[in-house]
N, C-alpha and C positions, 0 to 999 in steps of 0.2 A: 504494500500500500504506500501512497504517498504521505508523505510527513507533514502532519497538519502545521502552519507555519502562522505565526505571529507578528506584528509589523510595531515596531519599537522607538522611539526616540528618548534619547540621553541628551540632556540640558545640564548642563558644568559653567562655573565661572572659568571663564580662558587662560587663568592662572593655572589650572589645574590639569592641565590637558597632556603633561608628561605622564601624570599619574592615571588620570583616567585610561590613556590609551594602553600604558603596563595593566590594569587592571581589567578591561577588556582584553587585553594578549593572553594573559594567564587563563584568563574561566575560558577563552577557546570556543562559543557559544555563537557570537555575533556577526552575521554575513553583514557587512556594513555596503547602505548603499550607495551608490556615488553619483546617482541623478535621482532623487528624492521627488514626486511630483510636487510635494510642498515649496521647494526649490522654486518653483515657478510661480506659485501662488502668492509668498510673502517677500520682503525684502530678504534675502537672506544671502549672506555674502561667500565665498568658496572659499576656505583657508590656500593661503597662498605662502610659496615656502619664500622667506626673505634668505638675504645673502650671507647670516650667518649658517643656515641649515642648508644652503646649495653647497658651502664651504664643508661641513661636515660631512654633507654627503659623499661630497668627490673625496675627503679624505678617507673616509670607510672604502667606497671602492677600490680605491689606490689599496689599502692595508687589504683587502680581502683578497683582491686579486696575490699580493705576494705573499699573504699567508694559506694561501689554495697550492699555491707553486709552491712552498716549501712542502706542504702537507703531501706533496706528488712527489717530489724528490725524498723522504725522508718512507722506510720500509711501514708498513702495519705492524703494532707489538699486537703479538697473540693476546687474547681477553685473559688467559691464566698467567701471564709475564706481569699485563697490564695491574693487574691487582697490588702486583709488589710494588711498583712504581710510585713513589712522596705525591698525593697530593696537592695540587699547585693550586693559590689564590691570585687570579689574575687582580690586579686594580679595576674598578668602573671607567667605561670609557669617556670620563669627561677630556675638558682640554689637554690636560696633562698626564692624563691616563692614554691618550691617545698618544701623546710624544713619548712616552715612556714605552709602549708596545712599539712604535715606529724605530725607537730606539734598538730594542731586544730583537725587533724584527732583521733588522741591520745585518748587528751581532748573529744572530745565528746561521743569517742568508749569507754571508760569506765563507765561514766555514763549512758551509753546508756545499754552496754553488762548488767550491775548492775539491770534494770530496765528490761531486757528482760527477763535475769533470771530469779528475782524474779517472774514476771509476768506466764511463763513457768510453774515454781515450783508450784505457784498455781491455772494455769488449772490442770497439772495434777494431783492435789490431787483431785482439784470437781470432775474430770474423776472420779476419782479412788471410790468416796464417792459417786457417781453416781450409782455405782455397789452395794452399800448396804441399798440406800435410803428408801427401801420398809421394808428393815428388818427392818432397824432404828425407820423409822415412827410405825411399830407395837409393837416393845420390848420399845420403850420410856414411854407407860403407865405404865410396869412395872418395872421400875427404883428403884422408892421405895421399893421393895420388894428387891433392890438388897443391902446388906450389907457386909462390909469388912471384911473378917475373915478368921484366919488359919485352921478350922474347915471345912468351909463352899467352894464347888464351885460352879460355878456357868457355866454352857454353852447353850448356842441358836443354835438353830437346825432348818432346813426349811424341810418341809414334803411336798411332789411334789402329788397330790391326782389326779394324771391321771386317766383315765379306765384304768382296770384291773391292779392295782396295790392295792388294798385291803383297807382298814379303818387302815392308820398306824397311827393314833392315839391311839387309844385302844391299837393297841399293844405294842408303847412303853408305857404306864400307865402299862402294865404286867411287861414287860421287867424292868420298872425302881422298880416296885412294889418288884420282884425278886433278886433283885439285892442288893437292901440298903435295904431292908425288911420293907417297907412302910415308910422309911424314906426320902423322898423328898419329891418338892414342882414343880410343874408345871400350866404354864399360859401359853396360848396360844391366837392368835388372826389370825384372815384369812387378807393377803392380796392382793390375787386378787379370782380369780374363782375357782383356782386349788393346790393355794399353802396354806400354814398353815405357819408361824413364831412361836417357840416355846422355851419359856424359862427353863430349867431347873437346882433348888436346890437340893444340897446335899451333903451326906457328904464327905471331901476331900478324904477320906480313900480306896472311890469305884471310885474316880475318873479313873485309867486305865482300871476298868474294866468296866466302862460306857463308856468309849471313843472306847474301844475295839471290845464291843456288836455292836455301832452304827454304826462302822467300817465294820461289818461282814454284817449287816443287812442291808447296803445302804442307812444310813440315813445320811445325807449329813449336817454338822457341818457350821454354821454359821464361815465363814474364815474372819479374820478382818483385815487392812491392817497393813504392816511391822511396818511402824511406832508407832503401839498402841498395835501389837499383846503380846508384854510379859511384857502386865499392866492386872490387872484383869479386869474380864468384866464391873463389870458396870462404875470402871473410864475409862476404854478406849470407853466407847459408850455416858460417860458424854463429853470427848474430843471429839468424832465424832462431835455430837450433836453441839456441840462448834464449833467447825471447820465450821461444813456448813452453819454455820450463819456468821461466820468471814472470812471465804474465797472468799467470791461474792466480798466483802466490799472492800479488800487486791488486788483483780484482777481489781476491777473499779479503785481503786485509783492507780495503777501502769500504766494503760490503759491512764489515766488522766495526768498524769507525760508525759509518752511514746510521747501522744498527744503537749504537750504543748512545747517540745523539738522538732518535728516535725515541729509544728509552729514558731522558732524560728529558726530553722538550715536546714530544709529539702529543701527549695528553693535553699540557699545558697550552700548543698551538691551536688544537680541537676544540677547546674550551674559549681561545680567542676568536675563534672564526666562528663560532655559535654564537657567539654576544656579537660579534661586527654586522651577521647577518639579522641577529634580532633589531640594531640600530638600525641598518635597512628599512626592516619593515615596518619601524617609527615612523622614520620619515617620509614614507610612500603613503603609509594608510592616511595620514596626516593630510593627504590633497583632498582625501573626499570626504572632509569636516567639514562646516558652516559655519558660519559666526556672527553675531551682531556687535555693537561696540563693545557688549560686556560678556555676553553669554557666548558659548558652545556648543553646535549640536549638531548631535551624532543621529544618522537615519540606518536602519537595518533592520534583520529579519533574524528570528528564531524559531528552534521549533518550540511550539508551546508547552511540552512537558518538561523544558527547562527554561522555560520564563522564570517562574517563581523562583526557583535557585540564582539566575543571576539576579533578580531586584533583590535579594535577601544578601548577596554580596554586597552589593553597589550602596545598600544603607548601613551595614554594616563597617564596610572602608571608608566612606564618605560622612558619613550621619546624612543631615538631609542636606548638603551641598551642591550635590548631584541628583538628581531628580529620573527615574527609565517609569517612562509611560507606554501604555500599549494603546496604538492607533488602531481604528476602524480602517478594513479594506474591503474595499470596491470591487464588486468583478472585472469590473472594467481592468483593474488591476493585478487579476491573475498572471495574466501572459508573462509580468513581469516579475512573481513572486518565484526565489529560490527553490528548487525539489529536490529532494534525500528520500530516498526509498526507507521504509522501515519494512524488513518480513519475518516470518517466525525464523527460526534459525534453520530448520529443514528448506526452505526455500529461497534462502538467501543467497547460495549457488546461483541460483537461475536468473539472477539479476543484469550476471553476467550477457544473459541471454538477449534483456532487454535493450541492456545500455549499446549493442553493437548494432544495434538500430538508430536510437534515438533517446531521451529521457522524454517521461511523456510530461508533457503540459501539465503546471500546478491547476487544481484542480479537476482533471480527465481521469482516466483510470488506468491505474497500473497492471501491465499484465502478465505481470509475474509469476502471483499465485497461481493462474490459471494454467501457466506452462509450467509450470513445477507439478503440476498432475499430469498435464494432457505429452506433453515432449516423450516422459517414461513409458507412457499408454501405448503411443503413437509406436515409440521405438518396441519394445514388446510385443507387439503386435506382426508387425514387421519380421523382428530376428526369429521370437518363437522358438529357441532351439535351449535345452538345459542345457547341454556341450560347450555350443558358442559361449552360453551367457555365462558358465561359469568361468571362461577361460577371459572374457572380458572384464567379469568380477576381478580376477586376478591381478589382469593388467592394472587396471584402475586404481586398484589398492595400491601397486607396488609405485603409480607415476605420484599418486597421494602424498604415499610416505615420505621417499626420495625430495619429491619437493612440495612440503608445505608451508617454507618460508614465500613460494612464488604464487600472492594470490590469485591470478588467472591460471595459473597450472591445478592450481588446489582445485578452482572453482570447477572447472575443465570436467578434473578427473572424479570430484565428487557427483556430479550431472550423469558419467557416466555408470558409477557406483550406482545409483537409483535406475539408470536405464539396466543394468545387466539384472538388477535383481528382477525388474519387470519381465525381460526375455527368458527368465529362467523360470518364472510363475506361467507365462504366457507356454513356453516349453511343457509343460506338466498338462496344461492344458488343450496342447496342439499332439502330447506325448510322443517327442522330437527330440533324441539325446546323438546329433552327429547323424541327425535325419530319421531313417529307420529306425536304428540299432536299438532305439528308446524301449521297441517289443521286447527284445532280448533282456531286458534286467526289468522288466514290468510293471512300463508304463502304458498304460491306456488311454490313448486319445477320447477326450469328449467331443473334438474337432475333429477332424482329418484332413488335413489342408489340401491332402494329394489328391482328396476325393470328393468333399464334401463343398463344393466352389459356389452354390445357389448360398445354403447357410454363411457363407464368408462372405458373400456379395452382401449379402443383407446388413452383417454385421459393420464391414467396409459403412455402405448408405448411412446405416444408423448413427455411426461415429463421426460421420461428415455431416449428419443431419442438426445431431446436438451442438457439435461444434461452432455451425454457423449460425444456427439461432443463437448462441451463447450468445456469440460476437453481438447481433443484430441488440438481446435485450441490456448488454451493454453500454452500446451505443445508444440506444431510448433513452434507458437510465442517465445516461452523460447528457445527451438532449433538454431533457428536463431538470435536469439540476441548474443548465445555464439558463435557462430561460425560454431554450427555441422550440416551442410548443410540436410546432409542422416537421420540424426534422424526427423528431420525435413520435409521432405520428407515419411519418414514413418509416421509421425504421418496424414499428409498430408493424403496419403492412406489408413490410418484408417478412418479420415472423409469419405470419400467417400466411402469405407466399408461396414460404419454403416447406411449411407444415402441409398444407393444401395437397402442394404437383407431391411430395411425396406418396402423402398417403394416398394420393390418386394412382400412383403407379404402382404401391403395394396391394391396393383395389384390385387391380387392372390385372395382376400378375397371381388374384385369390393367395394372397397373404394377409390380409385383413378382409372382413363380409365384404362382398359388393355393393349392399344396403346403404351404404357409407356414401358411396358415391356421389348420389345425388347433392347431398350436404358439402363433401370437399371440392365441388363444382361453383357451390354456390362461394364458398370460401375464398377459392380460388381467383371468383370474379371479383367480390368484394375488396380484396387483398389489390389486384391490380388498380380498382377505382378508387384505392385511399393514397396507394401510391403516388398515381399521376398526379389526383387532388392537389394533394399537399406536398408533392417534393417536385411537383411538374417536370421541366427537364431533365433534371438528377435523379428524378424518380428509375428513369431508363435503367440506371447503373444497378437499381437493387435487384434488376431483375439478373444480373451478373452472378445472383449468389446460386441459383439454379444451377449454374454451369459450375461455380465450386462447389456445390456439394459433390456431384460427380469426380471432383480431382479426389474424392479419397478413396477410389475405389484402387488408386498404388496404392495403399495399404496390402490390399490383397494379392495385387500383381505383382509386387516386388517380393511380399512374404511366401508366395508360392512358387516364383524361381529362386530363392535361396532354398526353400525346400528339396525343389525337384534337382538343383545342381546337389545338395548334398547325399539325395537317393542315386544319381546319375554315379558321386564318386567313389560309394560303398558296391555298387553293381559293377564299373571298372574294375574297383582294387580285386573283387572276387574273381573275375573273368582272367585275369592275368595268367593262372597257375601254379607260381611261386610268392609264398606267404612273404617273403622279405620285400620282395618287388612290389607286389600288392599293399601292401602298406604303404610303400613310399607313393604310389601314384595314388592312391585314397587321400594320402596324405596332405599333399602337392595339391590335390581339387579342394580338399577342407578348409586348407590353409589358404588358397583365393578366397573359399567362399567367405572365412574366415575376415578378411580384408574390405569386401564388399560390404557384407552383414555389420561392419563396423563406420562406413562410410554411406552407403543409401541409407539406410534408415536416420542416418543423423543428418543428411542435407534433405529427406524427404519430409522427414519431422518439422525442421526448422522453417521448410518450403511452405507448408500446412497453415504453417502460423503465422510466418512476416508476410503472407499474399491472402488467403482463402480465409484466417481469423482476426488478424490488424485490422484489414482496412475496412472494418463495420464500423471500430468506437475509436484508434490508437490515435491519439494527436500527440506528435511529436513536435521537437523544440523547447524542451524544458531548461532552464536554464540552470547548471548544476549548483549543490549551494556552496559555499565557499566560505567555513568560518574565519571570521579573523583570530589565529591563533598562533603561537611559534611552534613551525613543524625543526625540532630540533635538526640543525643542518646535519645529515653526514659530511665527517669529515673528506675529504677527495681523496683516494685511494692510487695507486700503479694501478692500470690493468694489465 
């Protein structure tokens, strides 16, 4: 249901407005509104922030913004570290309390920035030394062979020995043989399947015409990074070498540092960027005050079963200084009041359901409740199988548990908890455990879906029949609450309508006396002549509910091919001849049907309701409510 709401005004002397607005932030109760139609009626002025609070403000952001970046630079302490960690009393952020955190913010961001850097600098060298670790590991044995000399160079080469790329080994041994006229030296070693690491000596003299050959011929040059590239090779692959033993060592102890300054200041940080951001939201809600020369006044909305707790605050903090009256509202002024669903707590899941629609209009009707029965019905109907349903019971449980810190995963998975337990009642009923096999351990259908398709039509009709009147005496009911007598009246004559053509076809079809008929004829005509009457053009549309009563007869069409594919994949697996095979291709059909049964019925369900049940009474556009409260910041974490 929608949360009956209340329309409020708070009157303060304007000396008091620091404190009123802490004291509204704390009770967390008060959607404040920030165009008040009273606004327009009386003189009433808009608090305007002067040049001391524009000044404050830029300073909070400036301080928020580099206490966010430290709090991202600086590890998370685990919640059981955090416990041992002293207690810190930040100062109140007045003047001086702000130059004093600006201060400490300073102090810490330097040693801090110093420590990220470095730490930085040496991930990305390991990156970097990551890219050559295979070459490193194979030219390391022949180190020794490398000597310093103005004579002598020296270069490493990787040779890529795909298919069809030929024995380039041999060929360079020609190539280099050709070139210094048997003057070099080559070592080579494999390091993985396909590739070759390859050292080569020689004299400096053919160096660009060994670089140049290698160049032509696509033999791909061991590249070394910037830092080491214009040292000769074997001291820059002695420095590699070096590097990748001293860099892990340099990142833990920076990592260590990082940590221990986290433990000493990251609580204390946390606890500053929760107050900069509460200062924030001082001075933002502070635009959508009022004020006359002397007085204060605050416009907004509660729900009214905690009215009385906030006026029993506000006289209690204030005595009578402060004055919270509750205004009369107009419907005229619905459109514009706050909505907060309240449901029992079985249904509060389903809300989920709602809101990926729309919030519906304060004062229209929530329809929630309604799918918090009919979605499980809809879906049970559908799967019908104890097998499926338990194994989707399962699932559900296990997404539940794993994540019930994530409310839409919760909401999700409990939606489907209530659908499985329906397919598995509906199962018992349809006596369907993996299709058939339900005979086997003795279950008796009162259904029989495979056989029994007149009784399933009926019942399909019936569930679409109730449904869409639901919808129609919904919408009446919303009709007449606002005032619109005729819309109301039409929806009126769409129930009768829909009641009429069916039991005319139940007539027609001797499921109900023929007797009847004459009467649902007359019904029938009446139903259209109240229609036209009173909704005249529009009228046309109610007659659209005829045609969705008919969409529920997928109820029966989808629940009777997951049926028959499930009987299809027990009569495969048998036919096979081998009991190991025959399970796997039973298997393999279950486990679609499996897939399916967890997917149609949950967009046919949903289909049912945001088309064939909404659009009788759902007015959407609700405006969400939004108390003014301090949602304690999270601190800003690494991802």
């Amino acid at each position: 249901m929608i949360e009956p709401m209340a329309k409020v005004r708070v009157a303060s002397p304007r000396t008091l407005i620091d404190r009123v607005t802490s004291t509204l932030q704390e009770v967390g109760v008060l959607h404040i509104e920030s165009t008040p139609l009273e606004a327009a009626q009386v003189p009433l002025r808009p608090q305007m922030m002067d040049e001391a609070a524009r000044r404050r403000r830029a300073e909070l952001e400036r301080l928020r913004e580099d206490v966010r970046r430290l709090l991202l630079l600086l590890p998370e302490i685990p919640a059981d570290e955090r416990m041992i960690a002293r207690p810190t009393r930040h100062p109140e952020l007045t003047e001086d309390g702000l130059t004093r955190l600006a201060g400490l913010v300073r102090e810490i961001g330097r040693h801090v920035d110093d420590l990220a850097t470095r730490l930085k600098t040496s991930e990305e060298e390991l990156a970097l030394l990551s890219k050559y670790e295979r070459a490193l590991a194979g030219l390391a044995p022949f180190l020794r062979f490398i000597q310093d000399s103005e004579e002598l160079d020296h270069l490493g080469v990787t040779l890529d020995e795909r298919e069809g790329s030929g024995a380039l080994l041999p060929l360079l041994r020609e190539m280099m043989a050709k070139i210094t006229d048997n003057r070099y030296e080559l070592f080579h070693t494999r390091i993985d399947a396909r590739s070759l690491v390859v050292l080569l000596m020689f004299p400096r003299v053919h160096s660009a015409r060994v670089r140049n050959l290698l160049w032509e011929e696509g033999i791909a040059e061991l590249r070394l990074p910037v830092s080491v590239a214009d040292k000769p090779l074997g001291e820059a692959m002695r420095l590699l070498l070096q590097k990748k033993t001293d860099l892990p060592r340099e990142a833990d102890r920076y990592r260590r540092e990082l940590k221990a300054v986290a433990f000493q200041r990251r609580q204390e940080l946390a606890e500053y960027y929760d107050a900069i951001v509460c200062g924030l939201e001082h001075i933002e809600v502070s635009l959508y005050f009022y004020h006359t020369e002397m007085a204060l006044l605050i416009y907004g909305w509660v729900p009214c079963e905690m009215l009385t707790a906030l006026r029993l605050r506000i006289e209690d903090e204030f005595g009578g200084k402060v004055v919270l009256e509750a205004c009369p509202v107009a419907p005229k002024e619905w459109a514009t009041v706050p909505v907060t669903l309240r449901n029992p707590v079985v249904a509060r899941p389903f809300e989920t359901l709602t809101r990926v629609v729309a919030l519906p209009r304060y004062g229209s009707i929530d329809p929630t409740p309604y799918m918090a029965v009919c979605v499980p019905l809809f879906y049970g109907v559908i799967l019908g199988d104890v097998g499926y349903g338990l194994l989707l019971l399962v699932a559900a449980a296990m997404v539940r548990r794993r994540h019930r810190s994530h409310p839409l995963v919760r909401d999700l998975s409990t939606i489907f908890l209530w659908a499985s337990g329906s397919a598995i009642l509906f199962g018992f009923l349809f006596g369907e455990l993996f299709g058939e096999l339900g005979g086997s351990v003795g279950l008796h259908p009162v259904l029989n879906r495979m056989q029994a398709f007149l009784p399933l039509l009926s019942l399909s009709i019936g569930i679409g029949t109730a449904h869409v009147v639901l919808g129609l005496a919904l919408g009446a009911h919303s009709a007449w609450r606002h005032g619109n007598r005729q819309e109301c009246l039409t929806k009126c004559g769409g129930m009768v309508l829909v009641l009429s053509f069916i039991s005319l076809i139940a007539s027609a079809a001797g499921l109900v006396p023929r007797e009847w008929m004459a009467a649902e004829v007359v019904g029938l005509l009446c139903a259209l002549l109240i229609i036209f009457i009173f909704g005249r053009g529009r009228g046309v549309m109610e007659l659209h509910n005829l045609v969705n009563v008919l969409s529920y007869l997928r109820l029966m069409g989808i629940g009777v091919a997951s049926a028959a594919l499930a009987f299809a994949a027990n009569k495969l697996g048998g036919l096979v001849g081998n009991v190991f095979v025959g399970i796997v291709v039973a298997g393999a059909l279950h486990g679609i049907n499996v897939v399916f049964g967890i997917l149609s019925p949950t967009i046919q369900s949903l289909r049912l309701h945001y088309v064939e049940f909404f659009e009788n009474f759902f007015a959407p556009g609700g405006r969400p409510y939004k108390p003014f409260r301090h949602f304690h910041a999270t601190p800003p974490v690494r991802g």
